[in-house]
C-alpha positions as CSV (number, residue, x, y, z in Angstrom):
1,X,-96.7,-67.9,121.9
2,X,-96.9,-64.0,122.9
3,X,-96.6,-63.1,119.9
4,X,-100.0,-65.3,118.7
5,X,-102.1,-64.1,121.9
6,X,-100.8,-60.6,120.5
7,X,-102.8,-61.4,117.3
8,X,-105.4,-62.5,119.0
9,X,-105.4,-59.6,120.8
10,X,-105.9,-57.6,118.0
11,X,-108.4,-59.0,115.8
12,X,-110.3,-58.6,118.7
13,X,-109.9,-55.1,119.4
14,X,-110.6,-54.8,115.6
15,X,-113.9,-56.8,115.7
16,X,-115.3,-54.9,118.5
17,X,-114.6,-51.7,117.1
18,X,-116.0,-52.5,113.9
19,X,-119.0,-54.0,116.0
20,X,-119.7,-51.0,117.7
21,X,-119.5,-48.8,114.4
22,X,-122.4,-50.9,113.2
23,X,-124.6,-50.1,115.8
24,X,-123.9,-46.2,116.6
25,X,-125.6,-43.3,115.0
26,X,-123.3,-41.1,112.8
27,X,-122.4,-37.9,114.2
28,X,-124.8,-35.0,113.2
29,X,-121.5,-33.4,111.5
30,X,-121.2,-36.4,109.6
31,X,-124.7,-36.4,108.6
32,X,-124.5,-33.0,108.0
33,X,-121.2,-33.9,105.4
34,X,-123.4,-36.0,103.5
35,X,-125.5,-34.5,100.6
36,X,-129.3,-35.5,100.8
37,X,-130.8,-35.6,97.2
38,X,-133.8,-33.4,97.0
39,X,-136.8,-34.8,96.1
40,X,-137.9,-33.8,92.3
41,X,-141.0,-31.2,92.1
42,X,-143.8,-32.6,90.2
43,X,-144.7,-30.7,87.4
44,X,-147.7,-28.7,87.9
45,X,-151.5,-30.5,86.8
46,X,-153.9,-28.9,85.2
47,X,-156.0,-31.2,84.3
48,X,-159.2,-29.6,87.1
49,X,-158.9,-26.4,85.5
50,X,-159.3,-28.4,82.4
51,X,-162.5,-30.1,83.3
52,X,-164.3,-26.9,85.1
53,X,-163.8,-25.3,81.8
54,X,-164.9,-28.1,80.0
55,X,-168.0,-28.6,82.2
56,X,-168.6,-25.2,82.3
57,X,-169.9,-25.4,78.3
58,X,-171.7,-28.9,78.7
59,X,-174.2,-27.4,81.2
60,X,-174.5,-23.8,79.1
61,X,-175.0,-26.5,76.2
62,X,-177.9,-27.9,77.9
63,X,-179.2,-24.8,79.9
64,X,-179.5,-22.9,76.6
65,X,-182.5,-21.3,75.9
66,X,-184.6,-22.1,79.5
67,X,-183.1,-18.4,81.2
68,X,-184.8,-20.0,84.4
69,X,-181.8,-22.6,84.7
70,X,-180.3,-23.3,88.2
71,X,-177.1,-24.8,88.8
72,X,-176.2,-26.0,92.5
73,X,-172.4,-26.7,92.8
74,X,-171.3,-29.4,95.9
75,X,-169.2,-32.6,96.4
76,X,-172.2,-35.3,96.1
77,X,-169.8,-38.2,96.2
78,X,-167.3,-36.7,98.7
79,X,-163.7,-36.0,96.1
80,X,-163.1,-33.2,97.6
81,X,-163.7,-31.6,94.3
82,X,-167.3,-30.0,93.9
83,X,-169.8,-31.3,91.5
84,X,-172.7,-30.1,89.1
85,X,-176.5,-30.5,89.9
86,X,-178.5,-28.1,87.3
87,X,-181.9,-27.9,87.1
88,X,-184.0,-26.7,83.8
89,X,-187.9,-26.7,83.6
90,X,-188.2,-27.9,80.0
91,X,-191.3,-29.1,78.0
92,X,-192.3,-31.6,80.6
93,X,-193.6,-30.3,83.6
94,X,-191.3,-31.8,85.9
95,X,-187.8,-30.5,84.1
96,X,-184.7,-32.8,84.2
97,X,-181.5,-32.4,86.3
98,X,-178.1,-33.1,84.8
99,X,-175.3,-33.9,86.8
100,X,-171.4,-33.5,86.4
101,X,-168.4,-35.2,88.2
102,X,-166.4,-31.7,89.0
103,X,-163.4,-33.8,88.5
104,X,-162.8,-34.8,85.2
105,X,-164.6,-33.6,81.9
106,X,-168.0,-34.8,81.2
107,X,-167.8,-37.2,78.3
108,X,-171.3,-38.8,79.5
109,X,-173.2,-36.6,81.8
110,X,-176.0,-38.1,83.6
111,X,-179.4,-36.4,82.4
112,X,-182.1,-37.4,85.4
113,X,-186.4,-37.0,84.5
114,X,-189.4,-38.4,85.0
115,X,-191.9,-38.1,81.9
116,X,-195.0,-39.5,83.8
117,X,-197.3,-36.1,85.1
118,X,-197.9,-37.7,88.5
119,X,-194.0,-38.1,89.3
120,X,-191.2,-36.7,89.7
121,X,-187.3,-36.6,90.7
122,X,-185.6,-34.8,93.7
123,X,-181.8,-34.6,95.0
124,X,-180.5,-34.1,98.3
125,X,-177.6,-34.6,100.3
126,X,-176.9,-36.5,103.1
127,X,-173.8,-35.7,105.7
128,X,-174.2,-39.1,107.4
129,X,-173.6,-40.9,104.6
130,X,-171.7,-38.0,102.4
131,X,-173.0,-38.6,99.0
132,X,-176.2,-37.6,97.4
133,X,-179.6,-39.4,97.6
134,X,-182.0,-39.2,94.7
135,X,-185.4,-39.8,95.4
136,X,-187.8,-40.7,92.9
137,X,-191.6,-40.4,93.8
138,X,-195.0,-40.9,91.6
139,X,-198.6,-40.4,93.0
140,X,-201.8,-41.0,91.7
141,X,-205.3,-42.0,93.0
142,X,-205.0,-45.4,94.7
143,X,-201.7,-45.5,94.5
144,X,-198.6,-44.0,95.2
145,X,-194.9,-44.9,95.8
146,X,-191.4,-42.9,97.1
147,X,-187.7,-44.9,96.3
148,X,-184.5,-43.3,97.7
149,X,-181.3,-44.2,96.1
150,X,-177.7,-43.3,96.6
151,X,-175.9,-41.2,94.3
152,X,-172.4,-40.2,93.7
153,X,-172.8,-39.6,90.0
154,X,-174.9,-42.0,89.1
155,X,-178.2,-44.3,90.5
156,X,-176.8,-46.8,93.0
157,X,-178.2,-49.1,96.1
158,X,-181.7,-48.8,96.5
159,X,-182.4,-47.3,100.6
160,X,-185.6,-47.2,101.0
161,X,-189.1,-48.0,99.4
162,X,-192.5,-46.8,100.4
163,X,-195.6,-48.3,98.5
164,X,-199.4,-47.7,99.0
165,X,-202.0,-48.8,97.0
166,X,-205.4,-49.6,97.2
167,X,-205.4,-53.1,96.2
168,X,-202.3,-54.3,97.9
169,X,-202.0,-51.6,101.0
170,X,-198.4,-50.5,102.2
171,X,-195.6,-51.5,101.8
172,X,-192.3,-50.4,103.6
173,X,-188.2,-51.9,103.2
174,X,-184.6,-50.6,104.1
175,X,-182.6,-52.1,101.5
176,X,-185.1,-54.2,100.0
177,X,-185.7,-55.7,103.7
178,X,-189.4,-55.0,104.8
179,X,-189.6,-53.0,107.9
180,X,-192.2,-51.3,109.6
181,X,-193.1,-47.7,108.9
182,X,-191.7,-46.5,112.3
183,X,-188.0,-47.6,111.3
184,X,-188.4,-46.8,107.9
185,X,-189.3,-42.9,109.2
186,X,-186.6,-43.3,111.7
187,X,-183.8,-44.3,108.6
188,X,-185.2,-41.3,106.5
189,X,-184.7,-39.5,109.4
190,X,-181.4,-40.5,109.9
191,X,-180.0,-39.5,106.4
192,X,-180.2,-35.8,107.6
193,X,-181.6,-35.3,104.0
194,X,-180.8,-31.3,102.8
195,X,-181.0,-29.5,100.3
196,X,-177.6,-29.6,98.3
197,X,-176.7,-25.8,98.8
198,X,-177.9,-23.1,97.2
199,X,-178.5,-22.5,93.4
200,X,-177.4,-19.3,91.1
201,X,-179.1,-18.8,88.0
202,X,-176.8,-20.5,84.7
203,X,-176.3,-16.9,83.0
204,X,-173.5,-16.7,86.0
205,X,-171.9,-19.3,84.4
206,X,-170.8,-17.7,81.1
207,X,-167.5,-16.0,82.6
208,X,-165.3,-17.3,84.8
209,X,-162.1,-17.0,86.5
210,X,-159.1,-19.7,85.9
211,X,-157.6,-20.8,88.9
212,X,-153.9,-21.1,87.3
213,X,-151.3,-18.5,86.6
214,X,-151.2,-16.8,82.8
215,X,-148.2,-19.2,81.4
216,X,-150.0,-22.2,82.1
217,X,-152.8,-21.0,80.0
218,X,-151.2,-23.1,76.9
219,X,-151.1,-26.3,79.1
220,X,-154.6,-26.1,79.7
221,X,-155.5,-25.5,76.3
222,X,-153.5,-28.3,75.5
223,X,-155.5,-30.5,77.8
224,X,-159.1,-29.0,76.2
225,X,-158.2,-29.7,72.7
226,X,-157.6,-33.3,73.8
227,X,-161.0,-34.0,74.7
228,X,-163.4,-35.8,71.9
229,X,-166.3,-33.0,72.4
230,X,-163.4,-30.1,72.0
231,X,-161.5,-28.7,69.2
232,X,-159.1,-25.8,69.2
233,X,-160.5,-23.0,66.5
234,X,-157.8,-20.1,66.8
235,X,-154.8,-18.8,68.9
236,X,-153.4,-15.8,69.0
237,X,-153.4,-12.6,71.0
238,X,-156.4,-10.6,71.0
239,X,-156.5,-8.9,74.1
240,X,-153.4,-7.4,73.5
241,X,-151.5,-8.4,76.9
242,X,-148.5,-10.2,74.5
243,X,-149.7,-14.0,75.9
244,X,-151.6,-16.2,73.6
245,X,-155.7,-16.4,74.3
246,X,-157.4,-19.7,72.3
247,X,-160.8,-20.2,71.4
248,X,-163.0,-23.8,70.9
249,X,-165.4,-25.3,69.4
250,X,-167.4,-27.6,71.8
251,X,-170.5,-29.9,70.3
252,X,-172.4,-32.7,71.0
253,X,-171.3,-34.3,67.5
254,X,-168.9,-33.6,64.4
255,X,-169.9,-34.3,61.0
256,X,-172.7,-36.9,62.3
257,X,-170.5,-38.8,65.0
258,X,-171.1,-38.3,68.2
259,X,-168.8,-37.7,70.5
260,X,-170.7,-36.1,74.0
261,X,-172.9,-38.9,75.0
262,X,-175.0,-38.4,77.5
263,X,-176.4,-41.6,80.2
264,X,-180.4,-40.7,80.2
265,X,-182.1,-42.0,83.3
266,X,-186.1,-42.0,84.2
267,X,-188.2,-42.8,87.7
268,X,-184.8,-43.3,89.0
269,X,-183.2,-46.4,87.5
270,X,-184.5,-46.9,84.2
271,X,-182.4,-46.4,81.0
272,X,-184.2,-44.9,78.2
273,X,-183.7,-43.2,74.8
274,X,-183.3,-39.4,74.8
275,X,-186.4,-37.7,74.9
276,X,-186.0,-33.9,73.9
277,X,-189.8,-33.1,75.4
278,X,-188.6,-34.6,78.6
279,X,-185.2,-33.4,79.2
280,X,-184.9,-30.7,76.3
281,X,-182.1,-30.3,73.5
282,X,-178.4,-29.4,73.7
283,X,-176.7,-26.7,71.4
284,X,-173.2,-25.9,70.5
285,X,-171.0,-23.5,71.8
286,X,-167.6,-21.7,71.9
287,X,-165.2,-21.0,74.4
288,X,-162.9,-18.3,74.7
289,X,-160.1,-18.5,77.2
290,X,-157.6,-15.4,77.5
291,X,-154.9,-14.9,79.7
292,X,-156.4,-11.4,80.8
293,X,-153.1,-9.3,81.6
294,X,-152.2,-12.3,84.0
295,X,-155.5,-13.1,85.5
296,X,-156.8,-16.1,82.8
297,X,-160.8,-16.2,82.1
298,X,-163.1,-17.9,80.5
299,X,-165.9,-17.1,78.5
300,X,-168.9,-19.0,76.9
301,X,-170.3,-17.6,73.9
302,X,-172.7,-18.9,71.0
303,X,-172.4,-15.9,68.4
304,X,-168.8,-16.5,67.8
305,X,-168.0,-14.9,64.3
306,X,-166.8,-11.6,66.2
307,X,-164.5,-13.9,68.4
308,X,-163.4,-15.8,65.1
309,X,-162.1,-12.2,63.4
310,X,-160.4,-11.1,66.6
311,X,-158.3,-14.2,66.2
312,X,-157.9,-13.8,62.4
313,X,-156.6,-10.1,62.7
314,X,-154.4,-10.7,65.9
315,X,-152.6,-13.4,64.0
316,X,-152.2,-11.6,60.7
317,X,-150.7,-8.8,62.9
318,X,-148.5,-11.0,64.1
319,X,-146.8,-12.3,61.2
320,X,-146.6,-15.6,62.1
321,X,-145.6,-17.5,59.4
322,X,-148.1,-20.5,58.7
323,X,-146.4,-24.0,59.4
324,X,-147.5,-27.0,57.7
325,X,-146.3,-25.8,53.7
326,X,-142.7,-27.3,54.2
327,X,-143.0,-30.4,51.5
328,X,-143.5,-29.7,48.2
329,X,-146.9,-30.2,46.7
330,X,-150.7,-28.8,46.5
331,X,-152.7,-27.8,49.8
332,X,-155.6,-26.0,50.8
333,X,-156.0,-23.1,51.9
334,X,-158.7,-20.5,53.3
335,X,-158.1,-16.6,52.5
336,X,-159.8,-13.5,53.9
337,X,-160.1,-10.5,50.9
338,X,-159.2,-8.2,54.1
339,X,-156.7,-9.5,55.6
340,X,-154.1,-9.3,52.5
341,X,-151.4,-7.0,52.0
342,X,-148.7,-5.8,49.5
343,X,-145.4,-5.9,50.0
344,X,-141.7,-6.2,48.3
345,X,-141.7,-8.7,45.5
346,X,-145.5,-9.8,46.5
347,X,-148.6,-10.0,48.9
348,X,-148.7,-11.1,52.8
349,X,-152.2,-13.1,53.5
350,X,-153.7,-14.6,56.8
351,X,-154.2,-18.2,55.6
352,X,-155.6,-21.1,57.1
353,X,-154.3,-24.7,56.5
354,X,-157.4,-27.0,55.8
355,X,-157.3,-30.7,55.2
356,X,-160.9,-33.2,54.2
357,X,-162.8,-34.4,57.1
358,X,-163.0,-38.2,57.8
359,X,-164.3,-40.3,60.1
360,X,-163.5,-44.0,61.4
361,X,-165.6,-47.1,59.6
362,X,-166.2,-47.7,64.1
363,X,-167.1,-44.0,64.9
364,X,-169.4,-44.0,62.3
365,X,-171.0,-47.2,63.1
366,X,-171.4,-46.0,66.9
367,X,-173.2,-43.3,65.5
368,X,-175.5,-44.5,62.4
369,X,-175.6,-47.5,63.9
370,X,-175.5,-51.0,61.7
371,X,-178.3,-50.2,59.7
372,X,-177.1,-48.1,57.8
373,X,-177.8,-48.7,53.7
374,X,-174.3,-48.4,51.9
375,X,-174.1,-48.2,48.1
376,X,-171.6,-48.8,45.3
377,X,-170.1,-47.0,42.6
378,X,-167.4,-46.8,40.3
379,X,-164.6,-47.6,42.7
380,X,-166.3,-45.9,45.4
381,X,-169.2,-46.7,48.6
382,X,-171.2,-44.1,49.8
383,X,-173.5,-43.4,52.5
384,X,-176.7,-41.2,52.6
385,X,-177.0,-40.5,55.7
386,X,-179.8,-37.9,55.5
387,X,-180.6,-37.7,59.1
388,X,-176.9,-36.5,60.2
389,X,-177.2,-34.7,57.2
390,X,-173.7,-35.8,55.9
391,X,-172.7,-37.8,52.8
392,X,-169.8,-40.4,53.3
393,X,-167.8,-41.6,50.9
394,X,-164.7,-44.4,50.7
395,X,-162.8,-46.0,48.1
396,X,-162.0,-49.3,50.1
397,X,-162.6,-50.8,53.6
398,X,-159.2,-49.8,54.2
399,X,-159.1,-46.1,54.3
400,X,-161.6,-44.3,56.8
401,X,-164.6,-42.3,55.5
402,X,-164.8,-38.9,53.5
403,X,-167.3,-36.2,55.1
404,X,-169.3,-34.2,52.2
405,X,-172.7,-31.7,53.2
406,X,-175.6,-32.5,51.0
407,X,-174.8,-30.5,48.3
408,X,-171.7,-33.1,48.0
409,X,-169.2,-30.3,48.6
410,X,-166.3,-31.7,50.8
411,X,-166.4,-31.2,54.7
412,X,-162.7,-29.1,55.5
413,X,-161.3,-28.3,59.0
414,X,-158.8,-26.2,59.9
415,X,-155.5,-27.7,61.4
416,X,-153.2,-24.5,61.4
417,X,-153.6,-20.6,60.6
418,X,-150.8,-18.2,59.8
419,X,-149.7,-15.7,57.3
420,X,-148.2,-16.8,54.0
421,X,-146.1,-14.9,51.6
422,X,-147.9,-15.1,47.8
423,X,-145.1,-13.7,45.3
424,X,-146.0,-12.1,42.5
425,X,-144.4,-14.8,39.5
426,X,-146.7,-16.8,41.4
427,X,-149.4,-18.1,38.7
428,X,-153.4,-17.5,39.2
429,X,-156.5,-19.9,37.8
430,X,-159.6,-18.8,38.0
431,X,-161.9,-21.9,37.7
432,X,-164.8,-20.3,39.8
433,X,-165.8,-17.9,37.6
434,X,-165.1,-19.9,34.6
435,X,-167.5,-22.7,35.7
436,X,-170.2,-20.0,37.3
437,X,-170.4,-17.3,35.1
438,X,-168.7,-18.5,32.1
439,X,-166.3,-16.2,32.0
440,X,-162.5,-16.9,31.5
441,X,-160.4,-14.3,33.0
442,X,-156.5,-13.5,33.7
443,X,-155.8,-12.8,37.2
444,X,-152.5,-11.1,37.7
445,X,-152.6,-10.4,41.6
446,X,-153.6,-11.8,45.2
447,X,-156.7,-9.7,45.2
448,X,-158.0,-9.7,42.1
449,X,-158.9,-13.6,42.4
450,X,-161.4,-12.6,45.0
451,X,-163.0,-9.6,42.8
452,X,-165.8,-10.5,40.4
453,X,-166.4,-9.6,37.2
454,X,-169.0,-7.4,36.1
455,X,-171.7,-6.5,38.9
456,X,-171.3,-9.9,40.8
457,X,-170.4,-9.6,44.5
458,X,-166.6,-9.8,45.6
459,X,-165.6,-12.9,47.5
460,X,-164.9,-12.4,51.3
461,X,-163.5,-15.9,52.2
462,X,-162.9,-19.0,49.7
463,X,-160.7,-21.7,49.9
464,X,-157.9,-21.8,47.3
465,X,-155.5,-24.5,46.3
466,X,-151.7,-23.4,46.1
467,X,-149.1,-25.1,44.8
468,X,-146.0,-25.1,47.0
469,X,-142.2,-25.8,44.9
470,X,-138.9,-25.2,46.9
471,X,-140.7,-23.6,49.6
472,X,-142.2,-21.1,47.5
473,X,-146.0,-20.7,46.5
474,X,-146.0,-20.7,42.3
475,X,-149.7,-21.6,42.0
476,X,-152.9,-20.6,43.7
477,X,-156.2,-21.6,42.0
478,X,-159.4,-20.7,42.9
479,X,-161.5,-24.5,42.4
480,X,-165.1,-24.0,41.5
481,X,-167.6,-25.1,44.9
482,X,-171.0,-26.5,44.0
């Protein structure tokens, strides 16, 4: 019996004790003996830097030629990131206003006019209600009208409506409510209405500083060349600081498909076509981004053919070899008479990997629209498309389209750029000058493809199709270009 109540005894003791160790804190020491996993940085985004630099073209793309440009930079719908409102006085005599979410890239931009001569459009901002408000007003004799709607971006709720006219009087309402004129003041009043802050001419939007450290440069050039309306042109290092700088190509459209819409509004709330009288035209541009010695900038420029050989001769200075000539077979190739230089067993060229330009069968669509008259040949359809000013061509519904110009000659882009190694057993056709000028030739070097005979100018750039076997280049030919 004393030895069962001694049992008993125990588990009790035991159950308490472990009772008790439920319920009590740990020691700090043995907190301290425990290691705490530490939480994982996230990798650094870019993506802000990104858009500014992206948004930074659109509006030099539409400010371009009006000098008397404005742009007003604040948060009108309250991100914490600041937004775009630029002005431009174009043909119309009230101008147009495009505005930019400061937060991501502008793939539609909102482009705000009026084209009537009695009306016009106004922004403002309003703390109370920390977004924007737009108000659109017209006035003529015997009759006149003021509508204020919010904005964070784009036209939302109607606030207020004022109408007077002659046949019907006034007319006053808060949110389509009527009201009196009294509280329809006092609401106006309320908004606090200001202007949005205070406007710098566009020209000090052509350079800018990147808010991101040198090696991150690449990551937001990665971002950029993501972006429909953007394409990388060139890499390399032109300002000499041993980090790569990158330039792009940023347009409204490529090879007749559009790819920077843009949202056109009038009096307000009205879709409409684009009108260039109204709210003007749009141009292309380039942007430069270098890493600066460690302090990155950006740089918008439209003559970019001085930019372009910067790139060209940093890279063929580099000797970076070209990638993209691994598998054996033909590809194309763009050359540069000055950028070529002997060596042992051969010549050293900056080269630039092209491939055809094609389109999607949907893209196209999106642009041309379904009218579009599509004809049939041998094998082949084809589309005139003389307002894009591109030819299209396919050999089934299957594959996408083909881009040629007018004069039928094939659209190319570059995809890579580089320096190849030419060696001299390689083998040289001449069918340009054979086709142009009639005249057959043997071409024993690099160079002497680009040198015409007789008193016709040399070549500076052509594009060249080599033949690549075993990873060597045994073939270039020079293809005659209509």
């Amino acid at each position: 019996m004393k030895r069962i109540r001694a049992i008993l005894l125990c588990f009790l003791l035991v159950f308490f004790v472990s009772a008790c160790g439920s319920v009590v804190s740990p020691s700090p020491a043995a907190s301290a003996a425990v290691p705490q996993r530490p939480e994982p940085t996230p990798a650094p985004d870019y993506s802000l830097q990104a858009a500014e630099a992206a948004n930074t073209c659109v509006v030099n793309m539409f400010t371009l030629g009006y000098d008397d440009a404005r742009v007003t930079r604040f948060d009108f719908n309250s991100d914490g990131v600041e937004d775009w409102l630029v002005f431009k006085q174009t043909e119309n005599p009230q101008g147009a206003w495009l505005t930019l979410d400061g937060s991501e890239p502008a793939y539609c931009p909102v482009i705000l006019y009026d084209s009537s001569a009695a009306g016009d459009i106004h922004l403002y901002y309003s703390a109370p209600l920390g977004t924007a408000v737009l108000n659109n007003f017209y006035s003529t004799a015997g009759y006149s009208e003021s509508v204020y709607y919010g904005f964070d971006g784009f036209v939302g709720a109607e606030l207020a409506y004022f109408k007077s006219s002659w046949d019907e009087g006034d007319v006053w309402q808060l949110q389509g409510v009527m009201c009196s004129q009294e509280e329809m003041d006092a609401y106006i009043a309320s908004l606090s209405l200001s202007e949005p802050g205070e406007s710098v001419s566009v020209s000090g939007y052509r350079e800018f500083s990147l808010d991101l450290p040198s090696e991150a440069l690449g990551d937001a050039a990665r971002k950029l060349d993501a972006l429909s309306f953007a394409s990388c042109l060139a890499s390399g290092d032109i300002d000499g600081d041993g980090q790569a700088d990158y330039m792009f190509r940023l347009s409204r459209e490529y090879y007749g498909v559009e790819c920077l819409g843009e949202l056109y509004l009038m009096s307000g709330s009205m879709l409409t076509d684009y009108d260039s009288y109204a709210a003007g035209t749009w141009t292309d541009c380039c942007l430069v981004l270098s890493s600066n010695s460690g302090s990155p900038k950006g740089c918008v420029v439209f003559d970019h053919l001085d930019y372009e050989a910067r790139f060209r001769e940093a890279v063929f200075a580099s000797g970076v070899e070209l990638a993209g000539l691994g598998a054996d077979g033909q590809y194309r190739l763009r050359l540069y008479s000055d950028l070529m230089s002997e060596t042992a067993g051969g010549w050293l060229a900056y080269a630039e990997l092209m491939q055809r330009v094609t389109v999607t069968d949907e893209a196209l669509r999106a642009s041309l629209g379904d009218e579009y008259d599509v004809s049939y040949g041998d094998g082949y359809e084809r589309i005139y498309a003389e307002e894009a000013d591109f030819i299209y061509y396919r050999h089934s519904e299957d594959e996408p389209w083909t881009v040629c110009y007018m004069s039928e000659l094939a659209a190319t882009d570059r995809i890579a750029s580089g320096v190849v190694f030419v060696p001299d057993t390689a083998g040289f056709d001449d069918w340009y000058c054979e086709t142009m000028f009639g005249i057959a030739r043997e071409v024993a070097t690099l160079p002497e493809l680009f040198d015409m005979p007789g008193d016709f100018p040399s070549l500076y750039s052509e594009e060249v199709l080599v033949d690549v076997s075993g990873g060597e280049i045994t073939l270039v030919t020079l293809p005659y270009s209509p």
